[in-house]
PyMOL commands that place a pseudoatom at each C-alpha (Angstrom):
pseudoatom trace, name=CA, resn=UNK, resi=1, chain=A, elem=C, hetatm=0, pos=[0.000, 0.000, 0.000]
pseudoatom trace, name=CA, resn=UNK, resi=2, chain=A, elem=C, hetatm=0, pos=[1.411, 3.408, -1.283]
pseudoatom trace, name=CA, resn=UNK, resi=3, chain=A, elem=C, hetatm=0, pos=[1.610, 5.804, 1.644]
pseudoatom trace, name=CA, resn=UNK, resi=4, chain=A, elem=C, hetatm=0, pos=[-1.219, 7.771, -0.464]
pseudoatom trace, name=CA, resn=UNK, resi=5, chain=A, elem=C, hetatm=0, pos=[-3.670, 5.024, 0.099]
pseudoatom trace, name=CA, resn=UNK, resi=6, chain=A, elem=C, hetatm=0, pos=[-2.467, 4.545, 3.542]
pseudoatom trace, name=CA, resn=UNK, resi=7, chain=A, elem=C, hetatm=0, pos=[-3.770, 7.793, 4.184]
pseudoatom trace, name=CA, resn=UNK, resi=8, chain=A, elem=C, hetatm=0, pos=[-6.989, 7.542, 2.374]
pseudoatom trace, name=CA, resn=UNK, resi=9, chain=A, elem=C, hetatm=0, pos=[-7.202, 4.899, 4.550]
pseudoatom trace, name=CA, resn=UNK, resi=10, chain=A, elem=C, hetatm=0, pos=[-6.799, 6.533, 7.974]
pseudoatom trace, name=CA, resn=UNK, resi=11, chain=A, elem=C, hetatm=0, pos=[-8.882, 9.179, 5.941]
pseudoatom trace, name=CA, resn=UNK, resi=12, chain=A, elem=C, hetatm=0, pos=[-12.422, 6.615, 5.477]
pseudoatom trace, name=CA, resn=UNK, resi=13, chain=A, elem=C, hetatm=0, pos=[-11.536, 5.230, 9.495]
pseudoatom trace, name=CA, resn=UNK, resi=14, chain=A, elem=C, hetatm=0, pos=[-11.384, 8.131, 11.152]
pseudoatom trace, name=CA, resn=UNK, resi=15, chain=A, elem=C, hetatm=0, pos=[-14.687, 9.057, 13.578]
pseudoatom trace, name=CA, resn=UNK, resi=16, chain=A, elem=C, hetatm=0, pos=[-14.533, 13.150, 12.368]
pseudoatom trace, name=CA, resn=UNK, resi=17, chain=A, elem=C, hetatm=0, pos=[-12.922, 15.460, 11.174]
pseudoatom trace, name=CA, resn=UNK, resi=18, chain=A, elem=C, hetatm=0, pos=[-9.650, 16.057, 12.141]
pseudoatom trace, name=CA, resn=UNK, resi=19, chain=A, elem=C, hetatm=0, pos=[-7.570, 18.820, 11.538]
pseudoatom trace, name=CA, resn=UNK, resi=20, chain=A, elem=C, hetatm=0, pos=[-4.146, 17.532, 11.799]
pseudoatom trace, name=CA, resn=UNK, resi=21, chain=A, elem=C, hetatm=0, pos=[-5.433, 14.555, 9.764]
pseudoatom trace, name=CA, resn=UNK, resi=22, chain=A, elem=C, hetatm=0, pos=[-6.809, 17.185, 6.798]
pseudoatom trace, name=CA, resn=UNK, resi=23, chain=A, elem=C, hetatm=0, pos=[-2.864, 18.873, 6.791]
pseudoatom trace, name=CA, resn=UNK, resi=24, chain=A, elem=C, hetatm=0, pos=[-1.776, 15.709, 6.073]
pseudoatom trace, name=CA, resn=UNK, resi=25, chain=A, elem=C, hetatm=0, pos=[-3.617, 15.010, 3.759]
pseudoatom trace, name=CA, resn=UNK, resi=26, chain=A, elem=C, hetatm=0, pos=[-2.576, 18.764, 1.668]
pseudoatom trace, name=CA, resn=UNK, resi=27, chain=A, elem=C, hetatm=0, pos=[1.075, 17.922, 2.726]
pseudoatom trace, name=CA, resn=UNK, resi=28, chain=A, elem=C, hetatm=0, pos=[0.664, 14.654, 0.729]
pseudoatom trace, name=CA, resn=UNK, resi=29, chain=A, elem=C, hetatm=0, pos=[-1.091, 16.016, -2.182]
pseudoatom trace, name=CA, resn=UNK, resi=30, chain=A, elem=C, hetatm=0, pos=[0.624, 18.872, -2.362]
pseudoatom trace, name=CA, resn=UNK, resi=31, chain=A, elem=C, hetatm=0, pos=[4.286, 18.776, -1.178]
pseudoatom trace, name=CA, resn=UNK, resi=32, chain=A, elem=C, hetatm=0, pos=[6.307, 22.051, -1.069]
pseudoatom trace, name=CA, resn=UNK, resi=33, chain=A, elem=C, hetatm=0, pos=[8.250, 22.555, -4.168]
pseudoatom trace, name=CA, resn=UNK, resi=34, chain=A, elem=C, hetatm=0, pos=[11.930, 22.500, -3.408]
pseudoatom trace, name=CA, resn=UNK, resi=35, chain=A, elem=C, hetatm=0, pos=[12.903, 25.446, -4.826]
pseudoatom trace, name=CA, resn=UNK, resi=36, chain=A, elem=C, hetatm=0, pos=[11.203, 28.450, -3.211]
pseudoatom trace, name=CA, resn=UNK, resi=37, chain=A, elem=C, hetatm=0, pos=[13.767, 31.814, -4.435]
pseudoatom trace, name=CA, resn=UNK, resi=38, chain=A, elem=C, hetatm=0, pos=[14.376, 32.233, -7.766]
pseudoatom trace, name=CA, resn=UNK, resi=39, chain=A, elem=C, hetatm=0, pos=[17.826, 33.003, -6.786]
pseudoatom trace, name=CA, resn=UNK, resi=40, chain=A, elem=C, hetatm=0, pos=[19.565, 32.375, -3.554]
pseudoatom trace, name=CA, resn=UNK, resi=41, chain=A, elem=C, hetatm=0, pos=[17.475, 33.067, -0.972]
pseudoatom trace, name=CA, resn=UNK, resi=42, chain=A, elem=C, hetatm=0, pos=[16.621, 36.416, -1.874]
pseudoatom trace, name=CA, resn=UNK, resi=43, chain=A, elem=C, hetatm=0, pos=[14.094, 37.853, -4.435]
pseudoatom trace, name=CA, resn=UNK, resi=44, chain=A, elem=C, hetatm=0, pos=[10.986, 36.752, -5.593]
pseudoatom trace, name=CA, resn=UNK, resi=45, chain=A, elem=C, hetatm=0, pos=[9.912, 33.276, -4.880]
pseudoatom trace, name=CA, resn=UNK, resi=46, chain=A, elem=C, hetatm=0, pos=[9.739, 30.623, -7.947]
pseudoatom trace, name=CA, resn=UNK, resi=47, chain=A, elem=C, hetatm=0, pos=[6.019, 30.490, -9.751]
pseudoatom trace, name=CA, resn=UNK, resi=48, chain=A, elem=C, hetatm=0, pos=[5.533, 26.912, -8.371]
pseudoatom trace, name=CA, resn=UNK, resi=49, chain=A, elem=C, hetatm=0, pos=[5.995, 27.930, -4.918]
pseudoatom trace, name=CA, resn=UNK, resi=50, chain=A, elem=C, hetatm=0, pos=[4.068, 31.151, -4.620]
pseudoatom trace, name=CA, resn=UNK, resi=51, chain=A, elem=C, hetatm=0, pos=[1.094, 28.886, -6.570]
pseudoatom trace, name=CA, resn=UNK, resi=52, chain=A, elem=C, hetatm=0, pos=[1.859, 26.530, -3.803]
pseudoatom trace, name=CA, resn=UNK, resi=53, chain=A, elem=C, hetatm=0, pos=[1.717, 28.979, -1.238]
pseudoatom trace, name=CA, resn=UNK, resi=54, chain=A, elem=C, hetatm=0, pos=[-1.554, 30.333, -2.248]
pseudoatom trace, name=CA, resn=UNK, resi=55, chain=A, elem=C, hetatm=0, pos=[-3.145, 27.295, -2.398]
pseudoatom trace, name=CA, resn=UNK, resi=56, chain=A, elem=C, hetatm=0, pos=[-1.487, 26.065, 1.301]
pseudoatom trace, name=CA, resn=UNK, resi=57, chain=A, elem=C, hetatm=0, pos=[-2.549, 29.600, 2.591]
pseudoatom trace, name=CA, resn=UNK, resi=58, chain=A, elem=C, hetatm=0, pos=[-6.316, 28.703, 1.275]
pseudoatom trace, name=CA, resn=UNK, resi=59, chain=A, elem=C, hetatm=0, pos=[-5.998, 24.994, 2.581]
pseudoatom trace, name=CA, resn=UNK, resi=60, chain=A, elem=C, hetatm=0, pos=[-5.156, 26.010, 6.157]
pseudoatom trace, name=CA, resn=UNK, resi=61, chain=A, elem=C, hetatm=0, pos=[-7.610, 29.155, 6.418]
pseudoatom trace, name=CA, resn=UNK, resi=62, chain=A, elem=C, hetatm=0, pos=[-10.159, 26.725, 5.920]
pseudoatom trace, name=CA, resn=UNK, resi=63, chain=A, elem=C, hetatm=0, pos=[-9.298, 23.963, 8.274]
pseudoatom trace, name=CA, resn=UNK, resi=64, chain=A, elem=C, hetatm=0, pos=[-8.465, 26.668, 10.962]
pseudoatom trace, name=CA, resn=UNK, resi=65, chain=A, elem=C, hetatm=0, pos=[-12.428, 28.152, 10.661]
pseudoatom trace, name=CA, resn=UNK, resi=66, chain=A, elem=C, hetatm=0, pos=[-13.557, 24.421, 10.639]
pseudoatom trace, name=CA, resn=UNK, resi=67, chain=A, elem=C, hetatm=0, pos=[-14.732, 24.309, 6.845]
pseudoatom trace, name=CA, resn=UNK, resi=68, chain=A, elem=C, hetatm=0, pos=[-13.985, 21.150, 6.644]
pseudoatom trace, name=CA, resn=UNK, resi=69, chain=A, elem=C, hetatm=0, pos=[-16.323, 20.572, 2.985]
pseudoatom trace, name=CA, resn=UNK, resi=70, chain=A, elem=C, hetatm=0, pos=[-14.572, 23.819, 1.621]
pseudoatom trace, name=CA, resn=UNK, resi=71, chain=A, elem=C, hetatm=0, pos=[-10.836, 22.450, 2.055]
pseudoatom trace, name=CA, resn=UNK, resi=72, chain=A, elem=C, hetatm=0, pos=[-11.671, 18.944, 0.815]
pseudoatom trace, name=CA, resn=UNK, resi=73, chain=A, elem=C, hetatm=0, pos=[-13.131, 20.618, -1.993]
pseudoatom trace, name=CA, resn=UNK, resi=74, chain=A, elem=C, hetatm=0, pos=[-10.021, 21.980, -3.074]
pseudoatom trace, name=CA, resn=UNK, resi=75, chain=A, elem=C, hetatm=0, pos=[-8.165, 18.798, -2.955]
pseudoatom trace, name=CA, resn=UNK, resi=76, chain=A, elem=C, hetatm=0, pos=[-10.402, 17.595, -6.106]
pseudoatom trace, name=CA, resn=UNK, resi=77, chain=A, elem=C, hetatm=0, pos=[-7.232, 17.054, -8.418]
pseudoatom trace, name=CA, resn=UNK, resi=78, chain=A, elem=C, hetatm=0, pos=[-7.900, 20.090, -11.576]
pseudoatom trace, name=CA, resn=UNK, resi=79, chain=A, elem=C, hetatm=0, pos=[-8.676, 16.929, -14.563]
pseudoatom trace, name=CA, resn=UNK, resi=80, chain=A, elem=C, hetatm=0, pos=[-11.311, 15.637, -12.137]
pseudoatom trace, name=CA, resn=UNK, resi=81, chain=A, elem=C, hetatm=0, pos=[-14.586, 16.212, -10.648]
pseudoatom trace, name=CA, resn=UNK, resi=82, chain=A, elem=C, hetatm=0, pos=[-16.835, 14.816, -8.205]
pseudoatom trace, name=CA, resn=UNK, resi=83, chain=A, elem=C, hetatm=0, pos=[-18.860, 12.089, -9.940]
pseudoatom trace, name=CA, resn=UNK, resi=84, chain=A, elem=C, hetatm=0, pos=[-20.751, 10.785, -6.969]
pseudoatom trace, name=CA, resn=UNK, resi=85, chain=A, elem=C, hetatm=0, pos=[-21.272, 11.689, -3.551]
pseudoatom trace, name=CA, resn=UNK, resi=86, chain=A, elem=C, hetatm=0, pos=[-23.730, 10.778, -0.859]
pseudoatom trace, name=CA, resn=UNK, resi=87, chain=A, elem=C, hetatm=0, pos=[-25.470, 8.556, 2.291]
pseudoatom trace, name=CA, resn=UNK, resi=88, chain=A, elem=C, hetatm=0, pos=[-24.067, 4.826, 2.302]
pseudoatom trace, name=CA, resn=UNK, resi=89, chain=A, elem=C, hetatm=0, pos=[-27.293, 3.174, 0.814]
pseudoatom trace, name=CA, resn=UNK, resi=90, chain=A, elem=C, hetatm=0, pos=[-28.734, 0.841, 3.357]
pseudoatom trace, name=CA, resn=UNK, resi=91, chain=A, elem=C, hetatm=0, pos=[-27.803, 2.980, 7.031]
pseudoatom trace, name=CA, resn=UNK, resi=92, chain=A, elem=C, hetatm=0, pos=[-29.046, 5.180, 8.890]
pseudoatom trace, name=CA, resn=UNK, resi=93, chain=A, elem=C, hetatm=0, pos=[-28.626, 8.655, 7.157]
pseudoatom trace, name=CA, resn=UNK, resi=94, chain=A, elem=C, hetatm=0, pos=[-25.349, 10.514, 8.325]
pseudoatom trace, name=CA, resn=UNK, resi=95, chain=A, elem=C, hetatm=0, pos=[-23.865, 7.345, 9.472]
pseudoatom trace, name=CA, resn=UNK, resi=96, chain=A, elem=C, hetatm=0, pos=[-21.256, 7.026, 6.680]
pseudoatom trace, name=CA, resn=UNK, resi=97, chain=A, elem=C, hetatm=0, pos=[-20.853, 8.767, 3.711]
pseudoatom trace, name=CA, resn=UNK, resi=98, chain=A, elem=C, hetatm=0, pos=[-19.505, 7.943, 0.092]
pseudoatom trace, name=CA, resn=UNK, resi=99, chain=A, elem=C, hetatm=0, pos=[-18.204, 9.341, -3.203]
pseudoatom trace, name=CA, resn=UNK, resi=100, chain=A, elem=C, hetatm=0, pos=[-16.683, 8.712, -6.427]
pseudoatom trace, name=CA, resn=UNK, resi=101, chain=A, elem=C, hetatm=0, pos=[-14.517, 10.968, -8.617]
pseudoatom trace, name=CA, resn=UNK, resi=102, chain=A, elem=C, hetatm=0, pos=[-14.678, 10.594, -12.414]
pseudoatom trace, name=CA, resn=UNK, resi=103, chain=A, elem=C, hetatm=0, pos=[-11.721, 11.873, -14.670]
pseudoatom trace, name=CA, resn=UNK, resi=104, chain=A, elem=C, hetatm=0, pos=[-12.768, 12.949, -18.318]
pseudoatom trace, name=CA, resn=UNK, resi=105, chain=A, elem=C, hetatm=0, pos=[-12.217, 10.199, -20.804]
pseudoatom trace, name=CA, resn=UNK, resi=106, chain=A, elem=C, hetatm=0, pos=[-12.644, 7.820, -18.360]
pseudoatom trace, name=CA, resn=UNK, resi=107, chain=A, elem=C, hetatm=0, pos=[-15.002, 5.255, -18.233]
pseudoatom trace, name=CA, resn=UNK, resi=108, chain=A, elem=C, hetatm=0, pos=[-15.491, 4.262, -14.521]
pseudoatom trace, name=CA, resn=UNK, resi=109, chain=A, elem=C, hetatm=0, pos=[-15.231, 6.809, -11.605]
pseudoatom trace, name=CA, resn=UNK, resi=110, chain=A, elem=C, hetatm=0, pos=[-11.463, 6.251, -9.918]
pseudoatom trace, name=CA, resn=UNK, resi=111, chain=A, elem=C, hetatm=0, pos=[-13.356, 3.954, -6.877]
pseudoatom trace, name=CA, resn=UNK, resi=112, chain=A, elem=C, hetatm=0, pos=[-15.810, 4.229, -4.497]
pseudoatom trace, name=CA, resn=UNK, resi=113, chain=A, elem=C, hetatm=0, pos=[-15.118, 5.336, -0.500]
pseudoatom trace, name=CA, resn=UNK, resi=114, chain=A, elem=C, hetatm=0, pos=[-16.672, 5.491, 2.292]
pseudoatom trace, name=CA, resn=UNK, resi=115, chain=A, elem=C, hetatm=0, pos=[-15.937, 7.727, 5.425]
pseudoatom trace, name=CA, resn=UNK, resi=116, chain=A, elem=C, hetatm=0, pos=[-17.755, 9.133, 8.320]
pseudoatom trace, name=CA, resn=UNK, resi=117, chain=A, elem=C, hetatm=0, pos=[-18.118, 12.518, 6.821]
pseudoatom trace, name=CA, resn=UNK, resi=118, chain=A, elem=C, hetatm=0, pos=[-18.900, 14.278, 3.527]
pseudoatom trace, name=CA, resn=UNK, resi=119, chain=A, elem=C, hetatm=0, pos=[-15.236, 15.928, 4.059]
pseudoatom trace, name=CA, resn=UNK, resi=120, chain=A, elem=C, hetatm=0, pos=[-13.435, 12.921, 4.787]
pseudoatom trace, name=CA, resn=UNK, resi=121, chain=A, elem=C, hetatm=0, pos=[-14.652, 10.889, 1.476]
pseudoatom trace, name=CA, resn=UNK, resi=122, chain=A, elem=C, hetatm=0, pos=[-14.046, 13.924, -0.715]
pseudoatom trace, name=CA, resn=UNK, resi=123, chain=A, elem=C, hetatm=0, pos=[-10.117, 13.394, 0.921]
pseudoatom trace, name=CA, resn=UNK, resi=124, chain=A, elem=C, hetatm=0, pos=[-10.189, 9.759, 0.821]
pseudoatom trace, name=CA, resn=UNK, resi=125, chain=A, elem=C, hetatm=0, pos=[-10.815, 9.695, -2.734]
pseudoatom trace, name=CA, resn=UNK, resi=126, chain=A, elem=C, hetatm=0, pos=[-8.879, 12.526, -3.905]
pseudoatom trace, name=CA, resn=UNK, resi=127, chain=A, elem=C, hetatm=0, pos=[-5.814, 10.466, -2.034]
pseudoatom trace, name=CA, resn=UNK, resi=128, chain=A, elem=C, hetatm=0, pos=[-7.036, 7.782, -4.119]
pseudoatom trace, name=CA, resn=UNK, resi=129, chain=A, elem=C, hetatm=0, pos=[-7.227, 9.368, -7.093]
pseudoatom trace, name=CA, resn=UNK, resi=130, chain=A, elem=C, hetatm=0, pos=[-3.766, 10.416, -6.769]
pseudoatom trace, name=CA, resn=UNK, resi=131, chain=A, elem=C, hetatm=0, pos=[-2.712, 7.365, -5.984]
pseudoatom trace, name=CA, resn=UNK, resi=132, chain=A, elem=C, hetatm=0, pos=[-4.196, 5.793, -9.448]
pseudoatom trace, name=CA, resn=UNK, resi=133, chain=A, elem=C, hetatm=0, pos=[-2.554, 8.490, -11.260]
pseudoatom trace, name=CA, resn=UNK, resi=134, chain=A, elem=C, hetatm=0, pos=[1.194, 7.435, -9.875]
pseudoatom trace, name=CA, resn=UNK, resi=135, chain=A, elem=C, hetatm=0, pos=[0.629, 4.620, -10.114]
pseudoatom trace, name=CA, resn=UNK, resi=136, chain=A, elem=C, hetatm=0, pos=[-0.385, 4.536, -13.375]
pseudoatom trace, name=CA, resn=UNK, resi=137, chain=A, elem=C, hetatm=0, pos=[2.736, 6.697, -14.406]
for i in range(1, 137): cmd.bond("trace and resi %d" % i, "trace and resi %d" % (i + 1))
show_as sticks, trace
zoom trace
């Protein structure tokens, strides 16, 4: 198991949301480009790092004001979207929840999760997703 799907994982057995759990998540799918000046140490920063930045800066604001939904959301790698999302069929509502992203051109969604909260199964399958993808090369 790829330390992406470990996470998704932890992602569908965790009981809530978690905040420490959600910057793992970003830190996984998203690690910080390596080089952050364009020269040494001094000047602007390197496109790929301030987009980084921006998009850590957005990340964390939301997990700090508890908006949980909102930062999963962004996780959604750009060639997909969220095919499938809802109730577990068959328990009580809220009690788990499950989704599906779809990638264009595909023919079947990138496999089903289930977690605990809408948040955590947009995560778990965004890990998922990302784990397909290097896999797949």
């Amino acid at each position: 198991m790829t330390p992406l799907e470990e996470l998704a994982t932890r992602c569908e057995a965790a009981s809530g949301n978690d905040a420490e759990l959600f910057l793992d998540v970003f830190r996984a799918m998203f690690p910080k480009p390596e080089q952050v000046w364009v020269t040494d140490n001094n000047g602007p920063w390197t496109p790929e790092y301030a987009d980084w930045s921006k998009r850590q800066d957005e990340f964390y604001e939301f997990v700090e004001v508890g908006a949980f939904n909102d930062a999963a959301m962004t996780l959604i790698p750009e060639d997909c979207c969220l095919h499938q999302m809802g109730n577990v069929p068959d328990n009580p509502p809220s009690s788990k929840w499950w989704a599906a992203l779809w990638r264009e051109g595909d023919e079947e969604d990138l496999g089903e999760v289930n977690a605990c909260t809408s948040a955590l199964v947009i995560a778990a399958a965004c890990l998922k997703a990302r784990a397909m993808e290097a896999s797949n090369g």
